[in-house]
C-alpha positions in Angstrom: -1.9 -2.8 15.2 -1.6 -1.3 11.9 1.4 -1.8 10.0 3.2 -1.2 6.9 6.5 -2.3 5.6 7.9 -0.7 2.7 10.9 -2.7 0.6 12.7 -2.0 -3.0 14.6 0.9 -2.0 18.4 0.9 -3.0 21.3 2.5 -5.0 21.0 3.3 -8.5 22.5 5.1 -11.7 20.8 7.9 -13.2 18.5 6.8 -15.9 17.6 3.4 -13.6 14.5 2.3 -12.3 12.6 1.0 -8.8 9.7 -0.3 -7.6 9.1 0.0 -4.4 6.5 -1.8 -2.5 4.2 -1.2 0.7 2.7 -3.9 2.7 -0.1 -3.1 4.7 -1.7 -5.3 7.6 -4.3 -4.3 10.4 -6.5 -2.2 8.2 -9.0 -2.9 6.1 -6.6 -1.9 3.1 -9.1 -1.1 0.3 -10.8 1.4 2.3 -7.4 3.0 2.6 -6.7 6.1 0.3 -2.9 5.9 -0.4 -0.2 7.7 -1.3 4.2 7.8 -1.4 6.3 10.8 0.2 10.0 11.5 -0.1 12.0 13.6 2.3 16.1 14.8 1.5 18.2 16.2 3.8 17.7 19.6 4.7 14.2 19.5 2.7 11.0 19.5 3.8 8.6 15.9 3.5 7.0 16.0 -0.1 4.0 14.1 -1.7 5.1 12.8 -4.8 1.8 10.8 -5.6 -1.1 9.6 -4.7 -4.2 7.1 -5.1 -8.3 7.1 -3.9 -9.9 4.1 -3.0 -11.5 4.1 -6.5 -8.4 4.1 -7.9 -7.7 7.3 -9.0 -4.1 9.0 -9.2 -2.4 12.5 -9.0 1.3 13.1 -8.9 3.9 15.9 -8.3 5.0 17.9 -11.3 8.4 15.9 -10.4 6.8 13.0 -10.6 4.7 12.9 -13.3 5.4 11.3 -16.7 8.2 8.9 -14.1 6.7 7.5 -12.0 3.5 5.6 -11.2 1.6 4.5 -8.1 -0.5 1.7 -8.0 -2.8 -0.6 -5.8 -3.3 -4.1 -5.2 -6.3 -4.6 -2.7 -6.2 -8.5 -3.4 -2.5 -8.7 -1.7 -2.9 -5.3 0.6 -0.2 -3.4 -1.1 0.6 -0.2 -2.8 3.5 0.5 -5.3 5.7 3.3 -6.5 7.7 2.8 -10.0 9.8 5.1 -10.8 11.7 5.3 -13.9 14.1 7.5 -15.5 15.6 8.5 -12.3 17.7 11.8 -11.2 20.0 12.6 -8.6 17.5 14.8 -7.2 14.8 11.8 -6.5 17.3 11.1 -3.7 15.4 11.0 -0.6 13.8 8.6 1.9 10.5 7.7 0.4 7.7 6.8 2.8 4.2 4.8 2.0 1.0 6.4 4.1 -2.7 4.8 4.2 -5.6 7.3 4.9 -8.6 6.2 6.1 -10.5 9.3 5.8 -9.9 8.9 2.3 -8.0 12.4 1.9 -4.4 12.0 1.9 -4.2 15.8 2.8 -6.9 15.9 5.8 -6.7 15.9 9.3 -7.0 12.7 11.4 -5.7 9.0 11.7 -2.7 8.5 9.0 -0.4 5.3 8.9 2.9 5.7 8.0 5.7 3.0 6.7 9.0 2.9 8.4 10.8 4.7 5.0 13.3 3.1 2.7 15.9 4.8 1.2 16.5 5.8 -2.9 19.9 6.7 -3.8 20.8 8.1 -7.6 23.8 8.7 -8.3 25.0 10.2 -11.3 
């Protein structure tokens, strides 16, 4: 019932920029806390940042200063930009809705499907 579909993933140069999107239906979406994972080969799932209900943000020490997660409620969907990419931001990047409101805790998690984020150098 719940779904999200994540888009904007792609291929680009070091130094680029992408914004990647996350859809969500089935949920009451503002009730959501949210949040954007990555996950390379051979390396374990990471949270790179994430966003309360109230709006508020954290972000991985990779992440910070880069990139920046965001919320629209009014069109049920979350984004990730990401500027000033590296190599090493290479990794399938996945979108997750909590609604527990803790992005870390135990319970009912939706995930997206993953798009992928290649940076070549």
């Amino acid at each position: 019932q719940v779904q999200l579909v994540e888009s904007g993933g792609g291929l680009v140069q070091a130094g680029g920029s992408l914004r990647l999107s996350c859809a969500a239906s089935g949920t009451i979406f503002s009730l959501n806390a949210g949040s954007w994972y990555r996950q390379a080969p051979g390396k374990q799932r990471e949270l790179v940042a994430a966003i309360t209900r109230g709006g508020s943000t954290n972000y991985s020490d990779s992440a910070k200063g880069r990139f920046t997660i965001s919320r629209d409620n009014a069109k049920n969907t979350m984004y990730l930009q990401m500027s000033s990419l590296k190599p090493e931001d290479t990794a399938v990047y996945y979108c997750k809705l909590s609604p527990g409101g803790d992005v870390s805790g135990s319970g009912v998690h939706y995930w997206g499907q993953g798009t992928q984020v290649s940076v070549s150098s």
